[in-house]
Every structure is written in structure tokens, then in C-alpha cells.
N, C-alpha and C positions, 0 to 999 in steps of 0.2 A: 545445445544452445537453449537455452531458457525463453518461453516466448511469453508475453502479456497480449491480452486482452487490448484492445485498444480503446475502451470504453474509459480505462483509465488516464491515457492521452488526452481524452475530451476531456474529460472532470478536473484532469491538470490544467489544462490551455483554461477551463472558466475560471478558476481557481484563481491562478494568473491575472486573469481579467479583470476580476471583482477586487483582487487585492492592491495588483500596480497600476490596472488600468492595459486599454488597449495599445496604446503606442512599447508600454515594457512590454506586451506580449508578443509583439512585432521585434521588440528587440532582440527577444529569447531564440522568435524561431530563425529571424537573419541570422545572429550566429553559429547555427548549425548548418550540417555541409547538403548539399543538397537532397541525395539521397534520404538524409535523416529528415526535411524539411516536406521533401515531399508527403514523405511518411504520417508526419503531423500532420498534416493540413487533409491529406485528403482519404486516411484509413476509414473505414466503416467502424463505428464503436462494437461491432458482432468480430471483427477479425483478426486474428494474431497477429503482431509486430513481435518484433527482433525486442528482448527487454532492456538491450543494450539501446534503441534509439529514444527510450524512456530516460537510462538511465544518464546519457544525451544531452537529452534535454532538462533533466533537472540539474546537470553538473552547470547546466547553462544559466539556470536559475538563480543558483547559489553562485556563481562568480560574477553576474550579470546584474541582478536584483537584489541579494541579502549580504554584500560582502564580504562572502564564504563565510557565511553562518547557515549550518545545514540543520538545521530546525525548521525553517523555512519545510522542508519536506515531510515532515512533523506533521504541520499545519496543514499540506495539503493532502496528506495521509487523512484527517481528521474530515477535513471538508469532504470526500470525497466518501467516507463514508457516509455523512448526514446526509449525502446527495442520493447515495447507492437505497439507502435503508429506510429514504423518505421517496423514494418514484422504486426502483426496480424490483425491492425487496422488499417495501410496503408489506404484503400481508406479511411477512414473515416475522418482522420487527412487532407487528400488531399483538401478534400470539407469542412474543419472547420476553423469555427472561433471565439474565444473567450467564443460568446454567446451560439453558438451549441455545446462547451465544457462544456459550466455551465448547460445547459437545459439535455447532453448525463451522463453526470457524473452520477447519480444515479440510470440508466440503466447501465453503466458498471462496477457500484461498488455492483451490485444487478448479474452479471455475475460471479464476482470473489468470494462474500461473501455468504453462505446460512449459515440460524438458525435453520435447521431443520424445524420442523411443525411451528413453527414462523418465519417467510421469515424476514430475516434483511431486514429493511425498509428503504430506501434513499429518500431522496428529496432535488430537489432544487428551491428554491423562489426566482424571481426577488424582489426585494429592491429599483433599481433604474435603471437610466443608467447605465451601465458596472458595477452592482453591484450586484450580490448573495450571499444569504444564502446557503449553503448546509449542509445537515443533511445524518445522519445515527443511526438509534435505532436497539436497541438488541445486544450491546455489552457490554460484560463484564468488570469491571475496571480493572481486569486481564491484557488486550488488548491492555493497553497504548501503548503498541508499535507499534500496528499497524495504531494508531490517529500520529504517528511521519513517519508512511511509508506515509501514505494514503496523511498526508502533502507535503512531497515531490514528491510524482508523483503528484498532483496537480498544484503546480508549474509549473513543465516541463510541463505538458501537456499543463496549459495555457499559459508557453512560447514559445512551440511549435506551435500553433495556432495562433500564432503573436499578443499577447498580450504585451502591452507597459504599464512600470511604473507597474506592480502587485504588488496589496499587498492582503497578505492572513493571516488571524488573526482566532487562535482557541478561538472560546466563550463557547461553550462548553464541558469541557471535561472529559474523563475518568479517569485520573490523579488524577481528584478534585471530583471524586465520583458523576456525573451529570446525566452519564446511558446515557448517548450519546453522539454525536460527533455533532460539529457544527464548522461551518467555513463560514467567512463573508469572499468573493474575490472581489478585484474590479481590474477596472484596465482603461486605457484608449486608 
């Protein structure tokens, strides 16, 4: 079972906040069953959750708040990196750029994700100038949502890092039953 960080959880629920407001975010976590509600509300952002009660609660999002437009998890992919990369990971964004985001990516997506006794596996491959592969195995097709998050904080993060012209294209996905995650970035 695939576990998240629950830091992520937090960065979702302000997400929520800032964007529908507090009563939709009350809507999202009613929704869910209790176990799962628990989970929200009172995980520490240092402790692993189930990615399953992530993925939960954004299926709650997108049927609840965006209806069933899953871009919505896009955006809060996005926001959550400008959160991550402007308080936790501060110096790190300080001293990066573009390329030291493709090379750190699958050290900080190996931070946020574990699979138990099978460590979800990331990589990233240069390709070219300003061009990588990046991967991730040991996820479930269940998970699709989180190949829609993982894309948007991408993004940001390589637009944070003063990347010009980015394009980010999924090759391989969960969606399409492939057992992994694959994104060609380039940029200039």
C-alpha cells in the first residue's frame, strides 16, 4: 500500500479553503467516512496516511466542488508546491535551477510517497539539454489522481526555478493501466 506524507492532506484542506472557502471544506471532509475524516483532520503533517484516504478525499473534491472536472487536482498539485518550496524547501528552491529540479525531483517525490516494503521508486533521466524523463513505480491505477497532482506541482516547481517555455507531457500513465508514471519536461 502506497503511503503519503500528510503534509500533503494539510496543503490540500488550505487549498480547499482559500479556493471554495471554509464551509466547501466542511463539505468535502462530511463526505467522507469516518475513518477517512478522522485522518484529515487530525494526522500530524510529519506522518504517513493510507494514499488511498488522499485519494478520498480529492475524489470528494472533484465530485463535491469541481463537478467532476479533475483539474481541480492540477491546481492543488500546483499550490502545494508554491507552499512546499516557498516555507519547507526554501533554501533549496533558493539555490535551484531548472536542472537541480529534474535531477532533486525524485528525492522529494521518494520524501512524500512510501510503498511499504517496496520503496516507490523515482527516477530522473537526462534526454538532452533541458530535457528529462522522470519516473515513478509502484503505483496503483487506482492513483490516477495523484499522476494529475504530481503534474501540477511540477510545473510550478520548474516555474519557480525559472524555467522558460516548459512543456510537460505524461508518457506514461496510470489512467491507461502502464503501472507507472512517466513525464518527459523540457524547457529552455
Amino acid at each position: 500500500m502506497v503511503k503519503i506524507k500528510a503534509i500533503n492532506i494539510r496543503s490540500s484542506k488550505e487549498f480547499i479553503k482559500e479556493k471554495f472557502g471554509e464551509d466547501a471544506l466542511r463539505k468535502v471532509i462530511d463526505s467522507l467516512s469516518d475513518e477517512d475524516k478522522k485522518t484529515v483532520t487530525t494526522a500530524l503533517p510529519s506522518s504517513w496516511i493510507s494514499q488511498d484516504t488522499w485519494i478520498r478525499f480529492f475524489e470528494a473534491v472533484v465530485s463535491e466542488l469541481a463537478a467532476g472536472d479533475e483539474s481541480i487536482v492540477k491546481e492543488a498539485g500546483s499550490y502545494t508546491a508554491n507552499k512546499e518550496l516557498s516555507s519547507i524547501h526554501r533554501l533549496f528552491l533558493k539555490f535551484c535551477n531548472p536542472e537541480n529540479i529534474a535531477k532533486k525531483v525524485p528525492v522529494l517525490m521518494e520524501t512524500y510517497f512510501s510503498a511499504d516494503e517496496h520503496n516507490m521508486e523515482a527516477t530522473a533521466t537526462k534526454l538532452g539539454e533541458n530535457k528529462y524523463r522522470i519516473s515513478a513505480k509502484k503505483f496503483e491505477p487506482r492513483q490516477r489522481l495523484v499522476e494529475i497532482a504530481i503534474l501540477g506541482w511540477l510545473e510550478n516547481a520548474f516555474k519557480l526555478s525559472g524555467a522558460k517555455n516548459l512543456s510537460i507531457g505524461i508518457t506514461k500513465s496510470l489512467n491507461q493501466g502502464d503501472g507507472s508514471i512517466e513525464y518527459i519536461v523540457s524547457w529552455q
